[in-house]
C-alpha positions in Angstrom: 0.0 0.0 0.0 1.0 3.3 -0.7 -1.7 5.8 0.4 0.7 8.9 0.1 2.7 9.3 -2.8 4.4 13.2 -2.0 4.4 15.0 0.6 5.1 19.2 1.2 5.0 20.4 4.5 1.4 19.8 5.9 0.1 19.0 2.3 -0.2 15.7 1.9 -0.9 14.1 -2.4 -2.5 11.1 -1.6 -2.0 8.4 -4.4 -5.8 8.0 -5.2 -5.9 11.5 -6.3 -2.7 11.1 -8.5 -4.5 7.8 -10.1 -8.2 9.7 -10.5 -6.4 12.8 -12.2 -5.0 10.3 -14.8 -7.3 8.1 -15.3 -9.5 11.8 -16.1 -6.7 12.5 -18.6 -6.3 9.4 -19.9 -10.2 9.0 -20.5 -10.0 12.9 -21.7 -7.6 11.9 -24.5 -9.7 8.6 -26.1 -13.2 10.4 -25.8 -11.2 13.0 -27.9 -10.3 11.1 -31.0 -13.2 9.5 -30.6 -15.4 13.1 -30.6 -13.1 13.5 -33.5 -13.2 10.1 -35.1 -17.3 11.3 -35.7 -16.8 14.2 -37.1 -18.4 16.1 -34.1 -17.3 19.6 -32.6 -13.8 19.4 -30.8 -15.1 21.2 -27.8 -17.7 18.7 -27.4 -15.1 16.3 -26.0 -14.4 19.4 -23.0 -17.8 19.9 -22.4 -18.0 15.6 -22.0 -15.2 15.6 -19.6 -16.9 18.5 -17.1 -19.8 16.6 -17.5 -18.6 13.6 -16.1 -15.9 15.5 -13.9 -19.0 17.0 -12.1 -20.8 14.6 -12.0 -18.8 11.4 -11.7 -17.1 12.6 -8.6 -20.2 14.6 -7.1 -22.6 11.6 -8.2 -20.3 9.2 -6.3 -19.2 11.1 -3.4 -23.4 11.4 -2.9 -24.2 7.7 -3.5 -21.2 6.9 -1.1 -22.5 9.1 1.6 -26.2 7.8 1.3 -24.4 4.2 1.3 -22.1 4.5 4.6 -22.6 7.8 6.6 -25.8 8.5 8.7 -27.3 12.1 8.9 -25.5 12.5 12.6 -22.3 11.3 11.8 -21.9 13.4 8.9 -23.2 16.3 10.6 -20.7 15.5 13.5 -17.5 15.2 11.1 -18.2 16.6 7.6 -14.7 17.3 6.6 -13.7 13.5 7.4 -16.6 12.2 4.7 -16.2 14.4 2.8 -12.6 13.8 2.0 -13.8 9.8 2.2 -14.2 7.3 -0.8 -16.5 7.6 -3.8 -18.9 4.8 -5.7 -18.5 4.4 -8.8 -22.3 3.9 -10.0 -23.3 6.8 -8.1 -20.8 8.6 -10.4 -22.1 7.3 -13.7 -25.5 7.8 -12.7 -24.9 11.5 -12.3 -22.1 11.8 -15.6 -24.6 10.5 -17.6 -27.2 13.1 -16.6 -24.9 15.9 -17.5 -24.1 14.2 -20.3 -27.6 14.3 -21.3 -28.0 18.3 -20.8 -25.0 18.8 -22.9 -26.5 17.1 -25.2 -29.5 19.0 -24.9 -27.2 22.3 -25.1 -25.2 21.6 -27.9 -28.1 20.0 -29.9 -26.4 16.5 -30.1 -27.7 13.3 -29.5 -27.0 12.4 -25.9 -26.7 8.6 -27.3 -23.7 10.1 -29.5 -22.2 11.4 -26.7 -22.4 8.6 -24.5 -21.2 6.0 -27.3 -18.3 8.0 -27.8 -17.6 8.4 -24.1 -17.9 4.4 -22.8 -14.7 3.1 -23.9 -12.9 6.3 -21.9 -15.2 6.1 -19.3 -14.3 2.1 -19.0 -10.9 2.5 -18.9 -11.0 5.1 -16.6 -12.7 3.1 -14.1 -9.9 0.4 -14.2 -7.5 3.2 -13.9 -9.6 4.3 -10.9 -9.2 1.0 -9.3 -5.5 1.1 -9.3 -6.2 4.0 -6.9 -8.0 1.8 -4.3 -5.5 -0.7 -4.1 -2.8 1.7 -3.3 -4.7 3.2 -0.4 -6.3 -0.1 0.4 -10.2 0.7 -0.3 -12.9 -1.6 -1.9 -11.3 -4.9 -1.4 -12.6 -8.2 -1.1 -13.8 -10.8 1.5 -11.2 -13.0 3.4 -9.2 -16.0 1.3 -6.3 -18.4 0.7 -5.5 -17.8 -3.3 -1.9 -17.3 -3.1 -2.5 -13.8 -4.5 -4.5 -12.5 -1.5 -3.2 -9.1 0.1 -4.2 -7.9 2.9 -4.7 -4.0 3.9 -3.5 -3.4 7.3 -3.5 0.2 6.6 -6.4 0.3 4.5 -10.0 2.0 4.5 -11.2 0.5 6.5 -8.0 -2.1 8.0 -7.6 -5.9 7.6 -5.0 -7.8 8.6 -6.4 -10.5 7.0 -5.9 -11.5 3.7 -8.5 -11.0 1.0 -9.7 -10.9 -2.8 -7.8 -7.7 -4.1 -11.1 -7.1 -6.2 -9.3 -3.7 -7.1 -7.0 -5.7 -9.4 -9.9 -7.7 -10.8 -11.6 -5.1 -11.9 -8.7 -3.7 -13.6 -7.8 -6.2 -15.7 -11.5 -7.0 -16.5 -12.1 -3.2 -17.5 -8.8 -3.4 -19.8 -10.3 -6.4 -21.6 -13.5 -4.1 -21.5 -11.8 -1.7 -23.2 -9.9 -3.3 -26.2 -13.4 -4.8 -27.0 -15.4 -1.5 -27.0 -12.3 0.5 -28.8 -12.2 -2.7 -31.0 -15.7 -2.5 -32.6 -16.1 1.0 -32.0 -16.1 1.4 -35.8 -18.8 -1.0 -36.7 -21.8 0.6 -38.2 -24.4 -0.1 -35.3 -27.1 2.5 -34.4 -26.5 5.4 -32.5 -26.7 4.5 -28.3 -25.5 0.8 -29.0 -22.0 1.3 -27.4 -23.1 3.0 -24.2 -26.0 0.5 -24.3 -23.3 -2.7 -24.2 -21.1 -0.5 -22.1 -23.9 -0.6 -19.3 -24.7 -4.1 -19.9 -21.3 -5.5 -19.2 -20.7 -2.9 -16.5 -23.9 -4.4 -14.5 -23.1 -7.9 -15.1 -19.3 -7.8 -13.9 -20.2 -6.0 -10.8 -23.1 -8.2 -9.8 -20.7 -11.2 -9.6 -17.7 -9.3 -8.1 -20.0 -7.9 -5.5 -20.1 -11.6 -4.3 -16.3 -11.6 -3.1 -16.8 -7.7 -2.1 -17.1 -6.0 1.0 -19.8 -4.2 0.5 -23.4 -2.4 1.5 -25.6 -5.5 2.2 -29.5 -4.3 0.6 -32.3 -4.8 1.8 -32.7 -8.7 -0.1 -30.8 -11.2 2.4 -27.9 -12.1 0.5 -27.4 -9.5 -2.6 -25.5 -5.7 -1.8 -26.6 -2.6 -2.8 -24.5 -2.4 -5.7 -25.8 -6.1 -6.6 -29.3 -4.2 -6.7 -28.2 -1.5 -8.6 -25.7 -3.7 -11.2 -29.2 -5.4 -12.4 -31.0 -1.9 -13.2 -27.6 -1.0 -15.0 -27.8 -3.9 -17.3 -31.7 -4.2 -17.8 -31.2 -0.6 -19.0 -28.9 -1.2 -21.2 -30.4 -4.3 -22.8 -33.8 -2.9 -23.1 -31.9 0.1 -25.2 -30.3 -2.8 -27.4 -33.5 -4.3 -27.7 -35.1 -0.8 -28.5 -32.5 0.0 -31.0 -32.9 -3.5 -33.0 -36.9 -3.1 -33.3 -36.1 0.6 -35.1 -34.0 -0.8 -37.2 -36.4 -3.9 -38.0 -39.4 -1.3 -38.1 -40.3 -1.4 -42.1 -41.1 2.3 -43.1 -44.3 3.4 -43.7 -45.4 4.0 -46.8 
């Protein structure tokens, strides 16, 4: 673990920020030749990257605070959650809804938008991940695979040794990645690419949620993000299944 990667006096750069700020970059750069790759307006891609700036860090600082923090503790020490973790589908939840009044804005489809965001936004999220490993947040429950790690320093501690889910999800999201950036040029209908984006999204995170510590739901058994993974991917399949009825639709005549 390395939670604090520089440090100046009494300012401390903590190495989840350093991995955030790239993976914004990072993601900044592929929704930009993507945006460009279309034949839309440059400053689309800027106005994309605010969007989900805003709202994937204010969207998931939110959904982490309704997850974790009660109205009395976070009256009691707002600086402490407030400087706390994030969750990740709160974020998208929230990027996408900017997205959307962009869209609205700059008269573009908010489908475009999002199709030419998901691979960035993908491997972003892996990038992300790298983040909670160094400072030991969002790992897995307790095992004995000889690649277990434990977080004695983490958020919160373990001494024991778990799933380091954080790396899972960072090699599934490369994978994730290469496929979306892979068929990114195949003439589908606009909203197919965020569509499969939400789809696979939903169904990784139901099943790593299983060797997660996580925020139990109110089903026995399933988290909140388990809950929430299943929207994600219904979503996303009734777009695809939307999308392949307009295309099979014969014109009227």
């Amino acid at each position: 673990m390395y939670p604090d990667l520089i440090q100046i006096g009494s300012v401390t750069v903590s190495s989840y920020s350093v991995m955030v700020t790239i993976a914004y970059l990072i993601g900044y750069i592929f929704l930009g030749l993507e945006v460009k790759r279309k034949g839309l307006d440059d400053s689309l891609a800027d106005w994309v990257l605010l969007a989900i700036l805003f709202g994937g860090l204010g969207g998931a600082k939110i959904f982490f605070l309704i997850q974790n923090v009660t109205f009395s503790e976070f009256f009691n020490e707002p600086l402490r959650f407030l400087s706390s973790g994030l969750t990740f589908l709160g974020g998208l939840f929230a990027a996408s809804f900017l997205i959307f009044l962009v869209g609205i804005w700059k008269k573009t489809s908010f489908w475009t938008l999002t199709d030419c965001a998901a691979p960035a936004l993908i491997l972003a999220y892996g990038i992300g991940r790298i983040g909670c490993l160094l400072v030991g947040d969002d790992y897995g429950t307790p095992t004995t695979v000889p690649w277990a790690l434990s977080f004695p320093g983490g958020s919160p501690p373990t001494t024991e040794s778990v799933h380091p889910t954080q790396i899972y999800d960072t090699i599934i999201m490369s994978f994730v990645f290469l496929l979306l950036w892979g068929i990114r040029k195949y003439n589908f209908p606009s909203g197919w690419m965020f569509s499969l984006m939400l789809m696979i999204l939903g169904f990784q995170r139901f099943f790593i949620e299983f060797i997660r510590s996580t925020t139990p739901s109110f089903i026995d058994g399933f988290s909140q993000a388990q809950l929430i993974s299943i929207a994600i991917f219904v979503l996303g399949a009734s777009n695809l299944l939307r999308l392949k009825f307009l295309q099979n639709k014969p014109a009227l005549t």
